[in-house]
C-alpha positions as a Markdown table, in Angstrom:
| # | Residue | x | y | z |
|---|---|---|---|---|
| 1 | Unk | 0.0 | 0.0 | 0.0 |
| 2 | Unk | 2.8 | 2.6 | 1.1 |
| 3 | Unk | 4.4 | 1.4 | -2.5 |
| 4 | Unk | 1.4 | 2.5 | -4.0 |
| 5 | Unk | 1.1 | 5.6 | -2.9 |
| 6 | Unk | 4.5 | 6.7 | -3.2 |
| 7 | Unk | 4.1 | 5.7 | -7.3 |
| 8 | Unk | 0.7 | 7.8 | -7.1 |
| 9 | Unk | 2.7 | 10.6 | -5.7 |
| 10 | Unk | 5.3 | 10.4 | -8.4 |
| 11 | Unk | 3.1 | 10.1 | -10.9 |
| 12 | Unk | 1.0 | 13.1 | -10.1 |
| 13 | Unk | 4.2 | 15.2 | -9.7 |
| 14 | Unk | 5.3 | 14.3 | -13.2 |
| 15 | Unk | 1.9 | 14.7 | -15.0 |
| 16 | Unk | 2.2 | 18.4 | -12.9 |
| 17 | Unk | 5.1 | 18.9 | -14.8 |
| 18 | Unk | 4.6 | 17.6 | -18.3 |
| 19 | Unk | 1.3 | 19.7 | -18.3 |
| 20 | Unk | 3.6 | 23.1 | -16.9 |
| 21 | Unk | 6.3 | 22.4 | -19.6 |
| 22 | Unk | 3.9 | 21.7 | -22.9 |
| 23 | Unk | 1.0 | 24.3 | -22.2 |
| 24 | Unk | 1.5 | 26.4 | -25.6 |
| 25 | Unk | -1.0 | 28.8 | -25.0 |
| 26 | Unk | 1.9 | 31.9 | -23.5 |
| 27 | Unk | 5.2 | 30.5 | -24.5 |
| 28 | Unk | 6.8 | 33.1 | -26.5 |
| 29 | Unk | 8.5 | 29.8 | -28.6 |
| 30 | Unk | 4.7 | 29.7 | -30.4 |
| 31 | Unk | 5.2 | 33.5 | -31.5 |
| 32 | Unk | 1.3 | 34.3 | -30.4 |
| 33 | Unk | 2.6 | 37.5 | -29.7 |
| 34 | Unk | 3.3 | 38.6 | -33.1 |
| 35 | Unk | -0.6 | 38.3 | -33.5 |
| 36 | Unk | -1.9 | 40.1 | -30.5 |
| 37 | Unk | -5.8 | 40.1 | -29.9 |
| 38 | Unk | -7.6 | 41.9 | -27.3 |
| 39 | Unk | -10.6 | 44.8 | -27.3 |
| 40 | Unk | -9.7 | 48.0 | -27.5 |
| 41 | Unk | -6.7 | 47.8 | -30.3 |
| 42 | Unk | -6.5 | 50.1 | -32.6 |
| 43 | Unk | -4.1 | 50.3 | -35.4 |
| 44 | Unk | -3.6 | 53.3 | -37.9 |
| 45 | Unk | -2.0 | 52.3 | -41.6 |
| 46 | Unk | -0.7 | 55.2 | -44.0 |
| 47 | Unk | -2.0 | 53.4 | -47.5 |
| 48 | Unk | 0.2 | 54.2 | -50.8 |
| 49 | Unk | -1.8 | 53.1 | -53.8 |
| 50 | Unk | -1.2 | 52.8 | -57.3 |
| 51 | Unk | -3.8 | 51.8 | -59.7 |
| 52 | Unk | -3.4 | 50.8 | -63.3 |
| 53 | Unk | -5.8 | 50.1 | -66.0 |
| 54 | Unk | -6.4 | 50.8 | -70.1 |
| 55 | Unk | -7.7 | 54.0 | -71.7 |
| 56 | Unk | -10.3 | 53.5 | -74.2 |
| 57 | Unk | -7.2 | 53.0 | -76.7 |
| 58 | Unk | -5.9 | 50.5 | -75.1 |
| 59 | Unk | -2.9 | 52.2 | -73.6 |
| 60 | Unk | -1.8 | 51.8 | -69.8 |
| 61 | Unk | -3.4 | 54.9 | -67.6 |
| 62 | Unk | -2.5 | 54.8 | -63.5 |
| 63 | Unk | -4.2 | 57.0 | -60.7 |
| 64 | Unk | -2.1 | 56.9 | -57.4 |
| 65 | Unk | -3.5 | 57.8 | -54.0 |
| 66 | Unk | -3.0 | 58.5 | -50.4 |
| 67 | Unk | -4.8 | 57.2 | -47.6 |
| 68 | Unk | -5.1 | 56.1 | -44.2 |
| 69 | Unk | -6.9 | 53.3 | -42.9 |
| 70 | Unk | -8.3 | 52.6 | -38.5 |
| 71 | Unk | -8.3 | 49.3 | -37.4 |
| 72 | Unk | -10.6 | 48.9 | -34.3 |
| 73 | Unk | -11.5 | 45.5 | -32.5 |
| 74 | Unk | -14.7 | 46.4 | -31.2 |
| 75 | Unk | -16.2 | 42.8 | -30.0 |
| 76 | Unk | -15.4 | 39.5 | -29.0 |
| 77 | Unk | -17.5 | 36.4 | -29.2 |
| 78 | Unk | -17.2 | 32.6 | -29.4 |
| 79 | Unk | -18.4 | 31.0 | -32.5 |
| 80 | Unk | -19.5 | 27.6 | -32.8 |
| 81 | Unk | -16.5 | 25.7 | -32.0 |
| 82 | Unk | -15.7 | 27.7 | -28.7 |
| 83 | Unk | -13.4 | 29.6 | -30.8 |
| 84 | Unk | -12.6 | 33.3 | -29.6 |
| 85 | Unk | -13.7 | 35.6 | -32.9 |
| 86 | Unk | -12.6 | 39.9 | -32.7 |
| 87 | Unk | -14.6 | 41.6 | -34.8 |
| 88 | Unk | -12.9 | 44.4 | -36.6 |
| 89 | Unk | -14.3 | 48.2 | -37.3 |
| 90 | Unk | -12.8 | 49.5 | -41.0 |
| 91 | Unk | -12.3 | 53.1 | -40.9 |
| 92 | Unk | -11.1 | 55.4 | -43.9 |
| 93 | Unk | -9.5 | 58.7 | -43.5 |
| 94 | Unk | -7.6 | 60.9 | -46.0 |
| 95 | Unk | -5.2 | 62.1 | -43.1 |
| 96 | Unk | -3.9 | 59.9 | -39.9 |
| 97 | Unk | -6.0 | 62.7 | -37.3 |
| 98 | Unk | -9.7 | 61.7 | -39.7 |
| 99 | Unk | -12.9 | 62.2 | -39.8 |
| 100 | Unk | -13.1 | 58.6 | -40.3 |
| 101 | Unk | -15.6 | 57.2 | -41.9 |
| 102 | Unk | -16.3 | 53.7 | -41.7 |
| 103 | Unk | -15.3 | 51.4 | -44.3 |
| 104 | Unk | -15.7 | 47.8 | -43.7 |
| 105 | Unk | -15.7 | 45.1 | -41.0 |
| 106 | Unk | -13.4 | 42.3 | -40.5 |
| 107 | Unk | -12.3 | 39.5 | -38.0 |
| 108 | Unk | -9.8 | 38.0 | -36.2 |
| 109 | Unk | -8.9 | 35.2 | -34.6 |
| 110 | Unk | -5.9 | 33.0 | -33.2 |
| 111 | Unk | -5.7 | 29.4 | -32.0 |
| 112 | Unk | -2.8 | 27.4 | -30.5 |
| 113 | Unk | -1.7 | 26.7 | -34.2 |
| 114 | Unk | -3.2 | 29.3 | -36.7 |
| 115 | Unk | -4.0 | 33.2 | -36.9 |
| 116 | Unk | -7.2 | 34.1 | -39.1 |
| 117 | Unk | -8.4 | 36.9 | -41.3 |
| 118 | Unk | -11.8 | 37.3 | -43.1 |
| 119 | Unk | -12.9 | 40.6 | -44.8 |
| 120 | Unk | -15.6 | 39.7 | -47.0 |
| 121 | Unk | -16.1 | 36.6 | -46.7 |
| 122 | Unk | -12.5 | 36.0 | -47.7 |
| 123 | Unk | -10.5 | 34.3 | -45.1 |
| 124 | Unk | -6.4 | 33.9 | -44.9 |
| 125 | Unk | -4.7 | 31.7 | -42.6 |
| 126 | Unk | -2.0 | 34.8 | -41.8 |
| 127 | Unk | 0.4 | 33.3 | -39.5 |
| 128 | Unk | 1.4 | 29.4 | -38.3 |
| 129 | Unk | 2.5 | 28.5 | -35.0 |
| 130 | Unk | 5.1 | 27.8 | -34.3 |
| 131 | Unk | 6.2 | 30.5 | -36.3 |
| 132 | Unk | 9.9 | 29.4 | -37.6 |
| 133 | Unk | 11.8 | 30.5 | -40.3 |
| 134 | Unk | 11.5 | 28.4 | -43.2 |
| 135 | Unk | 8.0 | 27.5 | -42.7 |
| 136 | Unk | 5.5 | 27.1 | -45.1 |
| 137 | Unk | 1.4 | 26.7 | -45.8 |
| 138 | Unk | -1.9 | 27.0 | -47.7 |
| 139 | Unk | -2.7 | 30.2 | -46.1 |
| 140 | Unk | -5.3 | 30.3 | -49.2 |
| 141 | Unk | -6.8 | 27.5 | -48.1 |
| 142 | Unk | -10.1 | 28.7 | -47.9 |
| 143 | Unk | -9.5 | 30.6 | -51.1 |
| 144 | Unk | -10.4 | 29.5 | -54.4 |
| 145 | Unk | -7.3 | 29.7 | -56.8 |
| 146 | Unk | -10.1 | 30.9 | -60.0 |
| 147 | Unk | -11.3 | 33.9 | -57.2 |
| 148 | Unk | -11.7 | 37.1 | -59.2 |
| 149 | Unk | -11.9 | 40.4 | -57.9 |
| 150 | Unk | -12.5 | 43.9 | -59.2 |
| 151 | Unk | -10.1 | 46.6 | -60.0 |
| 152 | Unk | -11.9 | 49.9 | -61.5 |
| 153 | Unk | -14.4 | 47.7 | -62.5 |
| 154 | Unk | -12.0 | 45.3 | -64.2 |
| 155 | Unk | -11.7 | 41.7 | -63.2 |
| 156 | Unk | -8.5 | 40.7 | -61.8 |
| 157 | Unk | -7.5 | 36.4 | -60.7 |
| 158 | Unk | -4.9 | 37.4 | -58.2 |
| 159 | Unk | -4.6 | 34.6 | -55.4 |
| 160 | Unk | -3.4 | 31.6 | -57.8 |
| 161 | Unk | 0.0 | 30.0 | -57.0 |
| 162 | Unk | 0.3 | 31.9 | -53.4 |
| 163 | Unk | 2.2 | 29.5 | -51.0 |
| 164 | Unk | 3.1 | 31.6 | -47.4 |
| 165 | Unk | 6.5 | 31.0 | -45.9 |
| 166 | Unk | 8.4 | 32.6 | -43.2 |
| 167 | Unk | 11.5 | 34.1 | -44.7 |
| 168 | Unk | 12.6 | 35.5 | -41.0 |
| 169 | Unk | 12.0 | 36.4 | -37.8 |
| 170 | Unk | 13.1 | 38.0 | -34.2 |
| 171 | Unk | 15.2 | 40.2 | -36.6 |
| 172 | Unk | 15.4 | 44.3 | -36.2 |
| 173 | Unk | 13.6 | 46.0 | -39.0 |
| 174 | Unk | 13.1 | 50.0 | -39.3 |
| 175 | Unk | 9.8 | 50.7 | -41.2 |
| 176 | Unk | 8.3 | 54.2 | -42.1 |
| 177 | Unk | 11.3 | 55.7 | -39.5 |
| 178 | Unk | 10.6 | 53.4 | -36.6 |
| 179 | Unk | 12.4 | 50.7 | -35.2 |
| 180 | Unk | 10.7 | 47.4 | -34.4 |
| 181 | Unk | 12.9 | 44.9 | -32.4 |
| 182 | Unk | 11.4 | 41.8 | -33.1 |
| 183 | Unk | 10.0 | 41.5 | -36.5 |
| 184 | Unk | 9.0 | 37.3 | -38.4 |
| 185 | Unk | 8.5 | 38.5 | -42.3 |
| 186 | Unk | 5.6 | 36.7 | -43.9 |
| 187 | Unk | 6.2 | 36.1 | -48.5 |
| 188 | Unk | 3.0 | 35.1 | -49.3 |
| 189 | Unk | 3.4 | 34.8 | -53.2 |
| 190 | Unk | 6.2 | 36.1 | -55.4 |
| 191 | Unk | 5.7 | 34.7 | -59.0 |
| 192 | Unk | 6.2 | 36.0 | -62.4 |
| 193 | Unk | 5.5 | 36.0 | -66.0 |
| 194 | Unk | 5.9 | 37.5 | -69.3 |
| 195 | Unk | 2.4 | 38.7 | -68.9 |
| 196 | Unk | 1.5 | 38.9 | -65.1 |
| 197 | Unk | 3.4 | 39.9 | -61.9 |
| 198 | Unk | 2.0 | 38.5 | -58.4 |
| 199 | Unk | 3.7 | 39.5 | -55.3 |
| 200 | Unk | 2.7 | 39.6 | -51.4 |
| 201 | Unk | 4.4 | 40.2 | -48.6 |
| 202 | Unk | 3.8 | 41.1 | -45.0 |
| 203 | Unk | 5.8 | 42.0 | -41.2 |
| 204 | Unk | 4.9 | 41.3 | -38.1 |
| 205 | Unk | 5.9 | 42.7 | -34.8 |
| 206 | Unk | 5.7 | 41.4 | -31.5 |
| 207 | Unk | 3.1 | 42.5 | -29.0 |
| 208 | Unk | 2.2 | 44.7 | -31.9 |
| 209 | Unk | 1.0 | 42.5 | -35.0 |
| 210 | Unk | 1.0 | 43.9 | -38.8 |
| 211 | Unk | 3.6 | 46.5 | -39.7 |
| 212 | Unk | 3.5 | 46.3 | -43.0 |
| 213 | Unk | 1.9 | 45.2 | -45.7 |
| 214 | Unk | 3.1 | 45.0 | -49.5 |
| 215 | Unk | 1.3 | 43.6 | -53.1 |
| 216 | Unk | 1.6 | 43.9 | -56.6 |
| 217 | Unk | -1.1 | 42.0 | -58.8 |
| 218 | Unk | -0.3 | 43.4 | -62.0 |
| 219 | Unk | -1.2 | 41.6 | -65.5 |
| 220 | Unk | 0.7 | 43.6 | -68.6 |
| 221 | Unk | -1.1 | 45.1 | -71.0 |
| 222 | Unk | 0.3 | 43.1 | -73.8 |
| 223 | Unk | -2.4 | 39.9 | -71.8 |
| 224 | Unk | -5.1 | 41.8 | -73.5 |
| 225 | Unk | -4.0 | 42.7 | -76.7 |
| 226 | Unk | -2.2 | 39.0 | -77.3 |
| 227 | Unk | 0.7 | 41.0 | -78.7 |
| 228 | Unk | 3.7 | 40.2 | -76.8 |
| 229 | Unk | 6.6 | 42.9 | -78.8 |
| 230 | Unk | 5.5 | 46.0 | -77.0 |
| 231 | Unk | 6.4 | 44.8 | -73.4 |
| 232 | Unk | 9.2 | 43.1 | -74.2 |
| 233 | Unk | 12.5 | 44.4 | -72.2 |
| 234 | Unk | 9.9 | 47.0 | -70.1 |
| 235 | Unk | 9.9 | 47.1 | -66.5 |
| 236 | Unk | 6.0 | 46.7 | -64.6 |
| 237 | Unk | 5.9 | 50.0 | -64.1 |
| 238 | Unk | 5.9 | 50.7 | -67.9 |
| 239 | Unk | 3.8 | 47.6 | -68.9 |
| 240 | Unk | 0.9 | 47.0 | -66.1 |
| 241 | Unk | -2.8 | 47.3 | -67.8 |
| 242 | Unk | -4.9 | 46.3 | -65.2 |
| 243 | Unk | -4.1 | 45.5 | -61.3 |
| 244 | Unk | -2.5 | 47.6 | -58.6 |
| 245 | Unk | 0.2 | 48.1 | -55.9 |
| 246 | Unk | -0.2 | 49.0 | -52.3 |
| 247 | Unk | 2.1 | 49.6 | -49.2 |
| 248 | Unk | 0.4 | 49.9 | -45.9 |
| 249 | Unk | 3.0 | 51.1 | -43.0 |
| 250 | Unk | 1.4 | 51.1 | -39.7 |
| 251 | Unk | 1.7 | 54.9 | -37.8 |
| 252 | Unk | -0.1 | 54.6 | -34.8 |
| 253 | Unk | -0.9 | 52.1 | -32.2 |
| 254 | Unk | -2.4 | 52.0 | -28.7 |
């Protein structure tokens, strides 16, 4: 009996520690803190834009704005699967001090092994945990690659071929003149033809989340006339007919 409950004792002291040493939930080793989540957050992002699309002629045209977009978590609920869901208040601004006026809605959400996105009904899988350089996933999953979306009222297939992968992390980045210690730098897709440019790219921060945000979905103008000569040897910048690039560079946090 005393045999007994000495291996009862020992056995209770080692499930004690097994449970202390593999709860993931905290441990800065699963990088949850690059993805931060609580009520209250708000996030400010100065928006460069470039849009490009084709003149009645056929030849490239391009309008390029400024703007700044609020992030807001305004609510938190638990969906069906006892999951923790923020929803997210859009905001648009043409200066970082508004009036805002609101722009969309959006959610978040993180588990012990995935961080979630959905703006209309269009959900990313943003980050994996543990988050490790070298790392890769569908983070399209949920994302069909034939997707189309519109661009000045032009149709645009721009999530084909995306595969996310950690190209770094923990490293020292200085974006829009501020320094970020800890930074994991997410390439979403970076692919490349003679008629269409895809590129995506985003930074993370720790106890901060998304820094930075960068895309060009470009298709050339020579897709749409089926004449290849006149973009040959021409940079994107010359040749893009239809698509866009942005850079978002977060301002202001609380």
């Amino acid at each position: 009996m005393i045999r007994c409950i000495f291996l009862l004792v020992m056995l209770a002291s080692l499930f004690q520690c097994v449970s202390e040493l593999e709860d993931p939930v905290d441990t800065a080793i699963y990088g949850h803190d690059y993805y931060p989540l609580a009520l209250g957050d708000s996030r400010i992002y100065q928006v460069d834009s470039v849009q490009f699309d084709l003149d009645v002629e056929g030849n490239p045209t391009r309008d390029s704005s400024r703007y700044f977009i609020r992030e807001l978590v305004v609510e938190d609920f638990e969906n069906e699967l006892g999951e923790t869901i923020y929803r997210v208040q859009i905001y648009r601004a043409a200066s970082a001090a508004g009036p805002w006026a609101i722009d969309g809605v959006a959610t978040r959400s993180r588990t012990n092994r995935q961080a979630h996105y959905m703006e209309g009904n269009v959900r990313f899988i943003n980050l994996v945990f543990p988050l490790e350089e070298g790392t890769s996933w569908d983070g399209n999953a949920f994302i069909p690659d034939d997707m189309v979306v519109f661009i000045r009222g032009e149709s645009l297939q721009m999530f084909s071929n995306w595969e996310y992968k950690v190209l770094s992390e923990n490293l020292s980045e200085t974006i829009g003149g501020r320094v970020y210690d800890e930074v994991a730098t997410v390439q979403q897709v970076d692919v490349e033809n003679a008629i269409e440019r895809r590129f995506s790219i985003e930074k993370y921060a720790k106890q901060i989340g998304l820094i930075y945000r960068e895309r060009e979905m470009l298709d050339s103008s020579c897709k749409y006339t089926g004449d290849l000569g006149p973009c040959i040897g021409k940079t994107w910048s010359e040749k893009a007919g239809r698509g866009f690039r942005l850079v978002e560079r977060l301002v202001d946090h609380n």
